[in-house]
C-alpha positions in Angstrom: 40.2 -40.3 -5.5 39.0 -37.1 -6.9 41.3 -35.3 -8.9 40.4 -32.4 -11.5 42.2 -31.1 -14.2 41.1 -28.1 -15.8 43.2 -26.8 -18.8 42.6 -23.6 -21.3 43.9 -24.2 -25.1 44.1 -21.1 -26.9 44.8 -21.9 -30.6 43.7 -21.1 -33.9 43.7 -23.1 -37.0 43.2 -23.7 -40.6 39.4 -22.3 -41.4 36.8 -25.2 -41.8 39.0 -27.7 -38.8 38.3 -29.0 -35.8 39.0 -31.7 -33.5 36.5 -32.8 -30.6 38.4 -34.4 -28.0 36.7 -37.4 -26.0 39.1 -38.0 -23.4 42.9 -39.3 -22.7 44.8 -42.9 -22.7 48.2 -44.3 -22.5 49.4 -44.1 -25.8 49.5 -47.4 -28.1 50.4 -48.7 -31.2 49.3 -51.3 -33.2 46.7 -54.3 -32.1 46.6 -53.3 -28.5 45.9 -49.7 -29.7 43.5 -50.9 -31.8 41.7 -52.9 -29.0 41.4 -50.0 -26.2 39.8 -47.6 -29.1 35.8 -48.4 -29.5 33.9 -49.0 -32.4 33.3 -47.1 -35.0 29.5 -45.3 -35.0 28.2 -41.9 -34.0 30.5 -39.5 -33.3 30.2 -35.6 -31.3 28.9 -33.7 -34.6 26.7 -36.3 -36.4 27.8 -39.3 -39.1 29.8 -41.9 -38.4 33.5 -42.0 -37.7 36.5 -44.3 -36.2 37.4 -42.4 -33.1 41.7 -42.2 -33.3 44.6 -41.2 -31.2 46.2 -38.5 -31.5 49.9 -39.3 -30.0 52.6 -37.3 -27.8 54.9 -39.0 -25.9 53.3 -41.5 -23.1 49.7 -39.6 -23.4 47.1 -39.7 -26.4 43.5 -37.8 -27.0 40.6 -39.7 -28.6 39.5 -37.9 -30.9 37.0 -37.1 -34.0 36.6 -34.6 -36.0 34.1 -31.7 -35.7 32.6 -29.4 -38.5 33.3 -25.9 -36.3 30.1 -24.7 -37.0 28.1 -27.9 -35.0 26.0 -26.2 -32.8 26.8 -28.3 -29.5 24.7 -30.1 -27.0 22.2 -32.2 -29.1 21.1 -35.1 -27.3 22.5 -37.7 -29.8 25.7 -35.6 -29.4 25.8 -36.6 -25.4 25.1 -40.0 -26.6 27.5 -40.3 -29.1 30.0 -38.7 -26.1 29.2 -41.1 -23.7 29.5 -44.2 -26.2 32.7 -43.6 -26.7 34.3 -43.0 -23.4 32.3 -45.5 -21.9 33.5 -48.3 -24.0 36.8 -47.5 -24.1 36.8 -47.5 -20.3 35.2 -51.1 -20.5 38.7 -51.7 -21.5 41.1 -49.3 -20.6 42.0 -46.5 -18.6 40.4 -43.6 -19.8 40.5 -39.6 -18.6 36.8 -38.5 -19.5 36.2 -35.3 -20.6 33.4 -32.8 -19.9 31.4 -32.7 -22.9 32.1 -30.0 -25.6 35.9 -30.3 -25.5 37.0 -28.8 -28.9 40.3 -27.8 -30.3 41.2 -26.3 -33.7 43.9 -29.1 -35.2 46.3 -32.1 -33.8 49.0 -29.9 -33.4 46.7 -28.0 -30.7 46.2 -31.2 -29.2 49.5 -31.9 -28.8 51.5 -28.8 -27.8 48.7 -27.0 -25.8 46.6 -29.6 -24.6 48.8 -33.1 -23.3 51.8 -30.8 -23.4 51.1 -28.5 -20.6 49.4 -31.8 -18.3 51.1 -34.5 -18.8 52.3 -34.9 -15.9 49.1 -34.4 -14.1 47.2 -36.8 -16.6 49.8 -39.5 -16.3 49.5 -39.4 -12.7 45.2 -39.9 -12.9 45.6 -42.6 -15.7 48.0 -44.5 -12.6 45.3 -43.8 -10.4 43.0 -45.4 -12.6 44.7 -48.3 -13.5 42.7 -51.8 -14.2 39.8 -50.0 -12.8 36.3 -47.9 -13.6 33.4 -46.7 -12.5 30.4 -48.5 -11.5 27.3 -47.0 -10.5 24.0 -48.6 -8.9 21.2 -46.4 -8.9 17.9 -47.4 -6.8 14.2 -46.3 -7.6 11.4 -47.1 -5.3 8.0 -48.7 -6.7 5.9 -45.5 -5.1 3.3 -47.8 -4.3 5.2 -50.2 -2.5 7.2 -47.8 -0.9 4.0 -45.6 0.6 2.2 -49.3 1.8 5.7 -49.5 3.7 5.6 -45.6 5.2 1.7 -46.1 6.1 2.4 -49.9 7.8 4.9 -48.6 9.7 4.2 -44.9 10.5 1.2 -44.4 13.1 0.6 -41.0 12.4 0.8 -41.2 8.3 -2.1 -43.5 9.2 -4.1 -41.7 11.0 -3.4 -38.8 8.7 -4.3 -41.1 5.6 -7.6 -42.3 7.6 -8.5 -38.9 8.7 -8.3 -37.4 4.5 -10.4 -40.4 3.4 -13.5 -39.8 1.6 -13.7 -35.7 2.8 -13.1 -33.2 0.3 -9.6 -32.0 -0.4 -10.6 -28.2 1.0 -11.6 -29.4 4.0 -8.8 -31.8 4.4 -5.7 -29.4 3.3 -3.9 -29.0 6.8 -4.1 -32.7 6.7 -2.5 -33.6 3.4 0.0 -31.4 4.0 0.8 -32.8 7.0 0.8 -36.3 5.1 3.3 -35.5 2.4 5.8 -34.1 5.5 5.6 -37.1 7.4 6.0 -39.9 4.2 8.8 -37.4 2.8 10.7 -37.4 6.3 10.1 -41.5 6.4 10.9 -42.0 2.6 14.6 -39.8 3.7 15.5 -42.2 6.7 14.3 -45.1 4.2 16.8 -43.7 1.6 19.3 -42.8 4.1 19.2 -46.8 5.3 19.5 -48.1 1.8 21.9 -46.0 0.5 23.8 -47.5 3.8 23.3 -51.0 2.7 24.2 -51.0 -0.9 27.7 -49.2 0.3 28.3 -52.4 2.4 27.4 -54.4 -0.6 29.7 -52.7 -2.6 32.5 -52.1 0.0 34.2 -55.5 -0.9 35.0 -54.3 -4.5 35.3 -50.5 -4.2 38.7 -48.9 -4.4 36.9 -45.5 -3.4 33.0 -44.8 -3.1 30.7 -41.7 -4.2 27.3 -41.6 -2.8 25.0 -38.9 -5.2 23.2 -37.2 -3.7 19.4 -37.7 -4.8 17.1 -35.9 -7.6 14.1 -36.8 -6.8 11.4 -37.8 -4.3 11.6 -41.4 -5.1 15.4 -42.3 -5.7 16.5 -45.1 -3.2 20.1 -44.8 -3.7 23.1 -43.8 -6.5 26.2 -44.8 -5.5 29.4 -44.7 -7.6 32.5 -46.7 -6.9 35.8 -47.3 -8.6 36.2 -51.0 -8.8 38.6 -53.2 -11.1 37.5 -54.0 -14.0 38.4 -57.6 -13.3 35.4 -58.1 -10.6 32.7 -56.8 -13.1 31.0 -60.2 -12.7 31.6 -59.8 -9.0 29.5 -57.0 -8.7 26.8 -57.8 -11.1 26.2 -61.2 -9.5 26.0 -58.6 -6.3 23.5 -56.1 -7.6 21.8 -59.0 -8.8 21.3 -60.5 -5.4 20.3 -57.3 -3.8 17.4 -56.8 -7.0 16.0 -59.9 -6.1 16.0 -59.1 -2.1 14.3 -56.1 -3.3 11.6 -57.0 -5.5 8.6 -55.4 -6.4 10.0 -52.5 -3.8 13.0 -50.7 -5.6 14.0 -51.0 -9.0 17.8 -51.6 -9.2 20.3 -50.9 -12.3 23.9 -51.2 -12.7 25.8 -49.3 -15.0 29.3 -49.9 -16.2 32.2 -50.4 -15.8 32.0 -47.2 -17.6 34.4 -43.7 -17.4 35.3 -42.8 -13.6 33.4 -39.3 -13.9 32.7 -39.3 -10.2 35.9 -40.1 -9.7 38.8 -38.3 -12.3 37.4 -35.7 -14.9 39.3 -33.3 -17.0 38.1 -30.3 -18.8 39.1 -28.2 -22.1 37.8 -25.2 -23.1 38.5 -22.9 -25.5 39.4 -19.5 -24.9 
């Protein structure tokens, strides 16, 4: 499931307001609106706040509010972003938004915000329901990973035998031919793991997103949408597969946090 909702609010508001919007729920009242709303700490704009809802009909935005003259994008902001969404989808179903989602009042939350997509945001939150995201990323241990390449790979050890003890001038064609051969092997080595933690996470995912990697050494992201129910499921999984791999890829498990790979929307103002 990949669904993106992209939606322009065009408001203006009382000088000195604002509201930074985290994401949308089901709407809630009392205790079991109180338990799907996370714990009050950083906020988007510095201090300390208790994130709230703001309400219409079936739909409500988490919110905080934002002095509008915050300059955006400071890394405890994105933390502070992430926090939030992240534990409210630990226990509910939770729309993320792209960071920097700001609106000038409630009233702009509700009438040109949730108005205009309800529909469309009631139809992800089904999607989503009872599930999140959980992502495994993979990091080979460079040194174990090049003993693997140069076992393996004739040629990357003659290359490797051939560079030894000469000077790097003399030896250029050489190394370069070296880095080709372990990046090609390290790619079908990547390509093969990726495969296998897929399989290991076929049993729980509802859908699957493999990410593409960022650098040299990455042995796999993948992102699936999973109930939340079979979180100890698929830690007891990962878990397996870390030991299998030890001391050749480093494994970590994140989640269940918001389904970003999976359902995002987006608010910007015009």
């Amino acid at each position: 499931m990949t669904e993106q909702t992209s939606t322009a609010v065009e408001s203006s508001g009382p000088e000195g307001t604002a509201i930074y919007v985290y994401g949308i729920v089901l709407a809630s009242d009392g205790n079991e609106g109180a338990e799907s709303l996370p714990e009050a700490g950083p906020v988007v704009g510095g201090g300390e706040q208790a994130v709230r809802q703001v309400r219409r009909g079936k739909l409500a935005a988490l919110v905080s509010e934002l002095s509008p003259d915050h300059p955006l994008g400071k890394p405890e902001d994105l933390m502070a972003h992430a926090r939030i969404v992240d534990q409210v989808a630990a226990k509910a179903s939770v729309l993320p938004f792209k960071f920097g989602a700001v609106v000038t009042d409630e009233q702009a939350v509700k009438d040109e915000l949730i108005g205009p997509n309800e529909d469309q945001f009631l139809s992800a939150l089904k999607a989503l329901d009872g599930q999140a995201e959980f992502l495994v990323k993979g990091r080979y241990i460079e040194e174990a990973v090049l003993r693997e390449v140069l076992a393996e790979n004739p040629d990357a050890g003659k290359l490797r035998d051939q560079i030894a003890g000469q000077l790097e001038d003399v030896t250029r064609d050489a190394r370069i031919a070296l880095g080709e051969v372990v990046n090609q092997a390290i790619e079908a080595k990547r390509q093969a793991d990726t495969q296998l933690v897929a399989q290991m996470l076929e049993p729980f995912a509802s859908v699957t997103n493999v990410r593409e990697a960022t650098n040299e050494l990455d042995a796999a992201a993948i992102a699936v949408l999973a109930p939340r129910s079979q979180q100890k499921d698929i830690e007891q999984a990962v878990g397996e597969l870390a030991k299998n791999w030890d001391g050749r890829v480093d494994i970590t498990l994140f989640g269940p946090i918001a389904a970003y790979d999976f359902v995002v929307t987006q608010a910007s103002e015009a």
